[in-house]
KOLVORO-452290 format. One line per 4 residues: for each residue x negated, y, z of C-alpha. Coordinates in pm, 1 decimal. Layout:
KOLVORO-452290
X:Y:Z; ...
end
This chain:
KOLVORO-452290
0.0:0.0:0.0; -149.1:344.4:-143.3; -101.6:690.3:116.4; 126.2:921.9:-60.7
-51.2:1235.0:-298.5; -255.0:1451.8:-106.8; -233.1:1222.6:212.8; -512.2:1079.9:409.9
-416.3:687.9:458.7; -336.1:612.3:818.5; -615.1:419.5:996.7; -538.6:248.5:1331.8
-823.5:178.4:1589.1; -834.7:16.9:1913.7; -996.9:261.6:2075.2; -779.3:512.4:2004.5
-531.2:419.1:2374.9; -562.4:645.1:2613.3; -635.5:407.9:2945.7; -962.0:472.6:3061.3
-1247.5:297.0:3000.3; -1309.2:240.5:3369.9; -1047.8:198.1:3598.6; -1306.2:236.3:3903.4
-1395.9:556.3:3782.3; -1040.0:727.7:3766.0; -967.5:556.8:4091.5; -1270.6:734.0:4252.8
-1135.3:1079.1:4073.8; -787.7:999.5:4128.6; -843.6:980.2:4527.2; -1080.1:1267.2:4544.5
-759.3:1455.9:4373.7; -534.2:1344.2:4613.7; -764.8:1445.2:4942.4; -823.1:1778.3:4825.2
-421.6:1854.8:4753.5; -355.8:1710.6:5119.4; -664.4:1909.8:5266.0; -464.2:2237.7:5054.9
-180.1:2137.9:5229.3; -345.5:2050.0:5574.1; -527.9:2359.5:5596.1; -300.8:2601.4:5424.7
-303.5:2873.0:5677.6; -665.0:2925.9:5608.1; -581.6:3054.4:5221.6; -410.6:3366.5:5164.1
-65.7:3366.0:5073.8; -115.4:3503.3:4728.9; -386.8:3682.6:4543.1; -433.2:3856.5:4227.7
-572.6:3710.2:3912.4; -895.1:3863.2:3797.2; -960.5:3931.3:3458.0; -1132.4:3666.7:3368.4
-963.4:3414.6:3532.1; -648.4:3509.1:3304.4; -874.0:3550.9:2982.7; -962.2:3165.4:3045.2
-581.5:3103.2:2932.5; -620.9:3219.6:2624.6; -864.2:2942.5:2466.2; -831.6:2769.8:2121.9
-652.7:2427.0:2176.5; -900.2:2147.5:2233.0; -993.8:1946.9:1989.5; -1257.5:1738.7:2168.6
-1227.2:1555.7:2488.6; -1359.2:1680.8:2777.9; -1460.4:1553.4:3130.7; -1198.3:1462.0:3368.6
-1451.7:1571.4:3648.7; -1499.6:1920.7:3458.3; -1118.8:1948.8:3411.0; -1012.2:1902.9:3748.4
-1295.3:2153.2:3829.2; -1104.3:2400.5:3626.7; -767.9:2320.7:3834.6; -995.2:2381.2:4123.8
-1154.4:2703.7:4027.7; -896.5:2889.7:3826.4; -556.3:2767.2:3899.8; -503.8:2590.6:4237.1
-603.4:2985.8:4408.1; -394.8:3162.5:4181.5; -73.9:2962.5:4310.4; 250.2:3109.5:4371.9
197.6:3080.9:4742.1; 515.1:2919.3:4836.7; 314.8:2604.0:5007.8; 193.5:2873.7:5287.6
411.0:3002.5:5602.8; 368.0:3378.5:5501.6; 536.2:3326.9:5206.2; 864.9:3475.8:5262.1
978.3:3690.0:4917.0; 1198.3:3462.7:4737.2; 1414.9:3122.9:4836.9; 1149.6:2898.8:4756.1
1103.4:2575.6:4983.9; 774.2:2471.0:5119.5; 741.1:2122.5:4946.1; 628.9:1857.4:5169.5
264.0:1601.1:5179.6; 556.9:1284.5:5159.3; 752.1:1489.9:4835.9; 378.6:1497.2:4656.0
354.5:1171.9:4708.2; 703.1:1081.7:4560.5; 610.6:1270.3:4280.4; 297.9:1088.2:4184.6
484.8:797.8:4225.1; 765.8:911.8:3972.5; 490.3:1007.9:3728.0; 343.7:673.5:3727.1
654.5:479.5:3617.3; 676.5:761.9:3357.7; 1113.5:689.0:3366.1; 1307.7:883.2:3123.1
1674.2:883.3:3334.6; 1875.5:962.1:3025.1; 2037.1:610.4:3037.7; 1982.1:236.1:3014.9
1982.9:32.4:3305.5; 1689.2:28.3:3558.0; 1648.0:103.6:3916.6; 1548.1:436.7:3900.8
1906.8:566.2:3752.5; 2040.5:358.2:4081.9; 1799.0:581.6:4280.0; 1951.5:903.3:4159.3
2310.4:738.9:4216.8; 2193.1:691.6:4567.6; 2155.2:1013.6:4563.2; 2466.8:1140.1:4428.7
2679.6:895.2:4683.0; 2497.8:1074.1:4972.8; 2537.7:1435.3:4843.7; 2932.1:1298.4:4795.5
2912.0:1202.4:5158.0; 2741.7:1536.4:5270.3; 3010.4:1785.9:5095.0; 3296.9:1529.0:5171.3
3368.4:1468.4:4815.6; 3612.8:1154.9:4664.2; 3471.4:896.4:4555.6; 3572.0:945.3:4197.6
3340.5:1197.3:4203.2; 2996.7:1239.1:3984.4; 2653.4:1394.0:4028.2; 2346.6:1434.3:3860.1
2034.8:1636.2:3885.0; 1925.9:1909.9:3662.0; 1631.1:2155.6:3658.7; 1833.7:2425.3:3948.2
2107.4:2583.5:3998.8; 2090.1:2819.7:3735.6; 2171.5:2501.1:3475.1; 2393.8:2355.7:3724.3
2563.2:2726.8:3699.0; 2593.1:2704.2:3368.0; 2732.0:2318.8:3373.2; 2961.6:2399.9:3580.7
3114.6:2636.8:3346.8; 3127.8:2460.6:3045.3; 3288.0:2163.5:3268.9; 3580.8:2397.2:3373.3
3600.0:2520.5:3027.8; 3648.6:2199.1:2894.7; 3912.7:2141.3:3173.2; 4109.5:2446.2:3084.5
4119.9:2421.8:2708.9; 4079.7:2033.2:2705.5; 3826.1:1826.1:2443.0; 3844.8:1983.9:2151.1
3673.1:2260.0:2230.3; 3322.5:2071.8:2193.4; 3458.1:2078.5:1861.2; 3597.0:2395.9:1763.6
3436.2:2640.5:1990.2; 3665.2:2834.4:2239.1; 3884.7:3007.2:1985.1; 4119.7:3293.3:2015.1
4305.1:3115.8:2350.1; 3957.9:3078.5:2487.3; 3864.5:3434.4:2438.7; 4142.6:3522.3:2697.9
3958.5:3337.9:3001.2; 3822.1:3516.5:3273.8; 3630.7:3438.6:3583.9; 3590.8:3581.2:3890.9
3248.0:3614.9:4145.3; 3160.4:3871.2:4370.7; 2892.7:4180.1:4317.2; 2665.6:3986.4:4521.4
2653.9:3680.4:4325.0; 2286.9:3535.5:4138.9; 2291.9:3699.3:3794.0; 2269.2:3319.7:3662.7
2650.5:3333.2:3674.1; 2646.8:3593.7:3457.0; 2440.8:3437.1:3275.5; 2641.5:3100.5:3206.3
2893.7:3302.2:3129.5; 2751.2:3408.2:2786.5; 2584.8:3090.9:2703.0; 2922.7:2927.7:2796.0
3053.1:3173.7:2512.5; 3305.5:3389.3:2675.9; 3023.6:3648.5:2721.1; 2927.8:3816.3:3022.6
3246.5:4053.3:2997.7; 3419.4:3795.9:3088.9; 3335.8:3763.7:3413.4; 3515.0:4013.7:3665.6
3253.6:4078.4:3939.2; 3480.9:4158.7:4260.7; 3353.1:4400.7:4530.0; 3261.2:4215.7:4879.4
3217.6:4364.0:5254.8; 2938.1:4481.7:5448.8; 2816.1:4107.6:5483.3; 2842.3:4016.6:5082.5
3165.7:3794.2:5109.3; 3377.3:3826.6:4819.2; 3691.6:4062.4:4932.7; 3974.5:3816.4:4818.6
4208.0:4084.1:4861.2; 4099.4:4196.0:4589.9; 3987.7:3921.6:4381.2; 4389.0:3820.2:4382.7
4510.0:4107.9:4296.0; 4250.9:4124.1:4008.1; 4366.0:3780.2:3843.7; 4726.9:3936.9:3870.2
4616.4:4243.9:3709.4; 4457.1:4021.9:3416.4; 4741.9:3738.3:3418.3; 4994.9:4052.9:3349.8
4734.3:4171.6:3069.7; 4813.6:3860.8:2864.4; 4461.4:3734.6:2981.6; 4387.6:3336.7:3115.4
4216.4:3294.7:3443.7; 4048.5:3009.5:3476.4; 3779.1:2991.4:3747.8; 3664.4:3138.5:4082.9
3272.1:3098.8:4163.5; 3200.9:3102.5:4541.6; 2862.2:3189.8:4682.4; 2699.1:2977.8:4980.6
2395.2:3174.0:5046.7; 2401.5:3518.7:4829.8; 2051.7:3625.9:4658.6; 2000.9:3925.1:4910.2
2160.2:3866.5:5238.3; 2225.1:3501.3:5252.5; 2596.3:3547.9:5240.4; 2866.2:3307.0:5270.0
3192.0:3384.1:5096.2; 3495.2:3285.7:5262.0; 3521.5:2952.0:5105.3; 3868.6:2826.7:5246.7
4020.7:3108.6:5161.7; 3895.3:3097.1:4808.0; 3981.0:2714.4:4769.5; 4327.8:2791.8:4874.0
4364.5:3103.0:4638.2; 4236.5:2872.1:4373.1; 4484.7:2598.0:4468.9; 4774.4:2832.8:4462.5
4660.8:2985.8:4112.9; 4569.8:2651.8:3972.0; 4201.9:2787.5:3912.7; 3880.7:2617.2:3900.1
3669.6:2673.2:4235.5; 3284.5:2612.1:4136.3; 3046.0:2717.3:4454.1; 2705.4:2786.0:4395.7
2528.3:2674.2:4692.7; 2195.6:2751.7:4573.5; 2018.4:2709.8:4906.5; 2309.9:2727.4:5184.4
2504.8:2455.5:5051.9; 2262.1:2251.1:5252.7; 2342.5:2415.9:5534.8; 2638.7:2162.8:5593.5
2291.5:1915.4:5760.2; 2344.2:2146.8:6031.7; 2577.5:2168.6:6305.4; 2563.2:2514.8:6401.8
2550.7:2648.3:6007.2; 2819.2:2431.1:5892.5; 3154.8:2524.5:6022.3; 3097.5:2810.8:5842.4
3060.8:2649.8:5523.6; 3454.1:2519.1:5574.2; 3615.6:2531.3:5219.4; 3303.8:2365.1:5065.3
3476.3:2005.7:5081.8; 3738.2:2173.1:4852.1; 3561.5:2306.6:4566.3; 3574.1:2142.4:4201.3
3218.9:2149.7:4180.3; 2905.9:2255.5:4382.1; 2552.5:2382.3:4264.2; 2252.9:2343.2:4483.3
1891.0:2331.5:4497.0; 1725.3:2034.5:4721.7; 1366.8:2212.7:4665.1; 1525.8:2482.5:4858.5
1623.8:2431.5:5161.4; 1551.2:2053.6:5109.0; 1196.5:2134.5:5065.9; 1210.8:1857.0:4782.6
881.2:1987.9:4526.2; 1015.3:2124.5:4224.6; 1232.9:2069.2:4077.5; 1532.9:1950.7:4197.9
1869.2:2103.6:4102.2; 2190.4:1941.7:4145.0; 2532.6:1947.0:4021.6; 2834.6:1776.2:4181.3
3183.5:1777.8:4037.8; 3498.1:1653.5:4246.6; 3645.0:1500.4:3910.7; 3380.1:1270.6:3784.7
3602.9:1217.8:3455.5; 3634.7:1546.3:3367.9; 3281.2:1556.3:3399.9; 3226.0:1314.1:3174.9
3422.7:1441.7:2925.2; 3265.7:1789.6:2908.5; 2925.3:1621.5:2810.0; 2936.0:1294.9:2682.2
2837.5:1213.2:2324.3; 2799.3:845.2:2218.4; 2591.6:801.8:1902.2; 2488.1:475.9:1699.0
2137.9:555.9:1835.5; 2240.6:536.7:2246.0; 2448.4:230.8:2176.5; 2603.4:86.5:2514.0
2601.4:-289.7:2609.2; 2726.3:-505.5:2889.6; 2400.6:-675.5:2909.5; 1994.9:-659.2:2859.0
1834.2:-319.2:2884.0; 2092.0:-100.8:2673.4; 2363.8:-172.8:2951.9; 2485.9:44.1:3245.0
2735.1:282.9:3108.5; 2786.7:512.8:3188.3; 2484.9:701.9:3153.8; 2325.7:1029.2:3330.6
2312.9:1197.3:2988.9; 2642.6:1152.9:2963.9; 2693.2:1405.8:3256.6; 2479.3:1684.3:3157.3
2315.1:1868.9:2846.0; 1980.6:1637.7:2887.7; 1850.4:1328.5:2732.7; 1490.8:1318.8:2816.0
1490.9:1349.0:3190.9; 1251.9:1346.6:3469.8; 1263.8:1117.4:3805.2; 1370.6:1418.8:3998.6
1560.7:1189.3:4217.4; 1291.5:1007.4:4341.7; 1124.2:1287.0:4523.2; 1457.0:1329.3:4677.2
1527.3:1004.3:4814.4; 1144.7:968.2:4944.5; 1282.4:1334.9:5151.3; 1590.3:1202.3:5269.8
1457.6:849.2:5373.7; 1140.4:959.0:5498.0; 1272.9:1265.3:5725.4; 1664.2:1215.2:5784.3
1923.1:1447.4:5755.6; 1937.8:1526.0:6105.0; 1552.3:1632.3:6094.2; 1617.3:1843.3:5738.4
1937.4:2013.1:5954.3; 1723.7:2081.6:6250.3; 1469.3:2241.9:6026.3; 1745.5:2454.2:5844.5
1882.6:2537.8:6169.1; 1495.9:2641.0:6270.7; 1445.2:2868.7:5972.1; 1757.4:3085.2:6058.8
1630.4:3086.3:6443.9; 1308.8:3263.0:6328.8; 1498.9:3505.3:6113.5; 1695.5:3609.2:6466.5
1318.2:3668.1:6593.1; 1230.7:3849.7:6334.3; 1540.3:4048.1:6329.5; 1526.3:4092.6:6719.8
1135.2:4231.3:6658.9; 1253.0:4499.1:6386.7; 1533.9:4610.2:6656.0; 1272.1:4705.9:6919.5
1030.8:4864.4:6693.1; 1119.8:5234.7:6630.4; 908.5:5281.9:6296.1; 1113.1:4966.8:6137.1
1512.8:4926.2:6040.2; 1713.4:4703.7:5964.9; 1910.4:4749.6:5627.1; 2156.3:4450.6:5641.6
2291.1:4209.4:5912.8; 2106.4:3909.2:5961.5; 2351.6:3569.5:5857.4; 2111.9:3295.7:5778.1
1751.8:3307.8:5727.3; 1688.8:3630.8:5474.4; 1645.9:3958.6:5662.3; 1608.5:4272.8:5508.8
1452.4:4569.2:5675.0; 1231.1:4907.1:5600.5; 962.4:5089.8:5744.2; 1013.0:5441.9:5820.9
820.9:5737.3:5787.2; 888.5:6042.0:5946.4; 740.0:6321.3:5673.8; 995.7:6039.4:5408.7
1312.0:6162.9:5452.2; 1432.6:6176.6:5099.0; 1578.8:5805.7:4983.1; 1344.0:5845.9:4637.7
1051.2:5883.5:4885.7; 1147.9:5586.0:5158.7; 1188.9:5360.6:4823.5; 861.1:5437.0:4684.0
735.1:5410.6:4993.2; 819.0:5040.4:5133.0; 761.4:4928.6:4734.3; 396.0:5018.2:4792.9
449.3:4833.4:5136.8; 520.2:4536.5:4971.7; 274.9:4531.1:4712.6; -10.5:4604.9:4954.2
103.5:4330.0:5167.3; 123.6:4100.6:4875.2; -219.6:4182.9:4734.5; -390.8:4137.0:5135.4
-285.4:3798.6:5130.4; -169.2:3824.6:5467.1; 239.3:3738.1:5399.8; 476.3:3757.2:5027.1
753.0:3940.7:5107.1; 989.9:4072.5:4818.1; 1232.7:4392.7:4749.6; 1560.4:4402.6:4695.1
1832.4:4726.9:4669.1; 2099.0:4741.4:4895.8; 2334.1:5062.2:4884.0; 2074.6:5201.8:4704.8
1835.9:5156.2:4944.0; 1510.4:4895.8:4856.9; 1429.9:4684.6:5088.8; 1101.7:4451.9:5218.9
1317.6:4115.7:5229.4; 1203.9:3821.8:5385.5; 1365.5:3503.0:5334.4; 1230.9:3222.2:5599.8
1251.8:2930.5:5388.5; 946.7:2765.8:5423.8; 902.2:2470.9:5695.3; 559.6:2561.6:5797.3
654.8:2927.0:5883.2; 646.9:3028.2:6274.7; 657.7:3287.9:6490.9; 292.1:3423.3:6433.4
384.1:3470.2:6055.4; 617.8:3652.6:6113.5; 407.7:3859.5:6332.8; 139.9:3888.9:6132.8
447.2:4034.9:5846.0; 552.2:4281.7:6095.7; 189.2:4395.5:6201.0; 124.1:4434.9:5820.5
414.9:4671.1:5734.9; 350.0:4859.9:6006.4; -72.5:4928.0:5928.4; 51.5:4970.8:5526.6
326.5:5143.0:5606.2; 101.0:5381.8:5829.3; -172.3:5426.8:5617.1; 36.9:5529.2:5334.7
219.1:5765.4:5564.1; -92.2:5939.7:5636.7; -197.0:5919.6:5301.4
end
């Protein structure tokens, strides 16, 4: 057989696999990898949270793609030199800016584990898809869910956002519309969140294909809980305009505050409007592993579906999004897409209908669940509960510590574990000025290495925010953040 015009022929060689040549030698590396990521780990608290990336380092980023092999020794030395210090941070206690969980030495692990059996958890049938239905049958356990219910894990919450709408679109204007688009009937729906909802919501919104204009973003109170007040009397406003409301989304842990809408009100509203109640739980969702947090998650049992994050507050590695739907059918039926190629049988390797993709968007998919279970079995939910529970304890001693000190305030009440405070100058009196200000703040703090904290704008007022999300985090971080904004927020004072 000739190779086509202008084709080299194809030549197959043996030693072309990539195994190594000698085991013993990626064993030796392998282990000397795995020492120094627990030493990181171990010894965290000796690193700075965070630290700019020189020059060079970044110019080292831009290289030609390889063409020759290289070294595993001198590659790892490059992970070791010019990306392992210029992490995110969110391993360390002081990191505190964003939701962002810890990760744990027994979720690394996992991981490696996952990445050895290499399992694509699109479908077929082998234990690892029975792993992430473990999973899903204990999440249906946590929220109280039916058993008819279905799960499956996705990349975060912002994708489980956006599942959940294009499941409760599906469930409004039935099948078809995988077919024919949302049409003129579909351009009536509207949705409903609060001001203080993530901007993925938004978001799924447009990619759902209503557009973002469709979604009526309803004031909320001085603690960022939807005002249902008014959210009724907006659906009547938009019912009598000829429009089709079709779904309320909850919040369980807002972006800035930590929030929790009033979620039994909002199931009942939906109930009595025949709406679909989605609830993204981001982080708080898992707040129902603790005893004191989750009375005042009531409501949550009653939601159609629930988005959360188990490398949140789970402290899972990323990434672990998850999406659970009451209706497991109507699940199904939003995604599912047999084809010749993804045959189903009732026996050998092709069997196990039905199958993860059928539940979501993905095909080629990760062993997130693995990580997860290796969490849950290792540490318990009563430990991850007593953890959450911790987390929000420290925020109350942080928030206490702002109270008593005179040059600090706080901006927002304090409802889970994000609090959100200033520093203040006397010669600042001006809003403009106390912004720019506590911005600086932040990004002096950042670049010391000493804690991460982030902004946010509340009333028109920016704020340092910390969130306490981290596992590790104690009492001396956050004095070491407060000591910080204090000598920053002094010296550029004086400045």
């Amino acid at each position: 057989m000739t190779a086509p015009p202008n084709e080299a022929p194809l030549i197959s060689t043996s030693s072309e696999t990539l195994d190594p040549q000698n085991w013993d030698e990626i064993r030796a590396q392998g282990h000397r990898m795995l020492d120094d990521m627990i030493d990181y780990a171990a010894n965290i608290r000796a690193r700075p949270v965070w630290r700019p990336i020189p020059d060079d380092i970044r110019a080292r980023f831009r290289d030609d793609l390889p063409r020759a092999p290289s070294d595993l020794g001198e590659v790892y030395r490059e992970f070791t030199e010019s990306i392992m210090p210029y992490a995110t941070g969110n391993v360390h206690p002081g990191f505190m800016g964003w939701v962002h969980g810890g990760g744990t030495a027994v979720g690394m692990l996992a991981e490696m584990l996952a990445a050895g059996l290499n399992a694509n958890l699109g479908g077929r049938d082998h234990i690892p898809i029975e792993v992430e239905r473990q999973i899903v049958e204990w999440t249906r356990v946590m929220f109280g869910f039916p058993a008819e219910a279905s799960g499956i894990f996705v990349t975060g919450t912002s994708m489980a956002n956006l599942m959940a709408v294009l499941v409760a679109r599906a469930s409004m204007l039935g099948a078809q519309v995988r077919r024919h688009g949302i049409g003129s009937e579909g351009a009536l729906l509207t949705a409903y969140t609060s001001t203080a909802a993530h901007g993925c919501v938004s978001k799924a919104m447009d990619l759902a294909g209503f557009g973002s204009d469709a979604l009526r973003c309803i004031v909320t109170d001085r603690s960022h809980r939807i005002d249902v007040v008014a959210l009724r009397a907006q659906i009547a406003v938009d019912r009598e305009a000829g429009l089709m409301p079709f779904m309320v989304v909850g919040s369980a842990g807002t972006v800035d505050i930590g929030g929790i809408d009033d979620l039994a009100a909002l199931s009942a509203l939906c109930r009595e409007e025949k709406l679909w109640f989605h609830v993204d739980g981001a982080y708080g969702a898992l707040g129902v592993l603790a005893p004191a947090l989750a009375p005042r998650l009531a409501g949550l049992e009653h939601a159609d579906s629930i988005a959360l994050d188990f490398h949140k507050w789970g402290q899972v590695p990323y990434d672990a999004g998850f999406l659970i739907v009451r209706d497991g059918v109507r699940h199904r039926e939003a995604f599912a897409a047999p084809a010749a190629y993804l045959r189903r049988e009732t026996r050998g390797l092709a069997a196990g209908s039905p199958w993860p993709c059928d539940l979501g968007p993905d095909l080629s998919r990760g062993f997130r669940a693995l990580k997860t279970w290796f969490t849950l079995k290792t540490y318990g939910a009563d430990k991850l509960g007593a953890m959450i529970t911790r987390t929000c304890a420290l925020a109350g001693y942080l928030e206490a510590r702002i109270l008593a000190e005179p040059r600090l305030e706080l901006l927002a009440p304090v409802q889970l574990n994000i609090v959100c405070f200033r520093y203040r100058a006397d010669d600042a009196n001006r809003i403009d000025e106390l912004n720019r200000l506590n911005d600086a703040v932040v990004a002096d703090i950042q670049e010391s290495g000493i804690a991460a904290p982030s902004t946010t704008v509340l009333d028109g007022q920016l704020a340092i925010r910390a969130a306490i999300v981290n596992h590790r985090t104690d009492t001396c971080d956050l004095d070491a953040l407060i000591a910080a904004v204090l000598e920053f927020g002094a010296r550029r004072s004086a400045a």
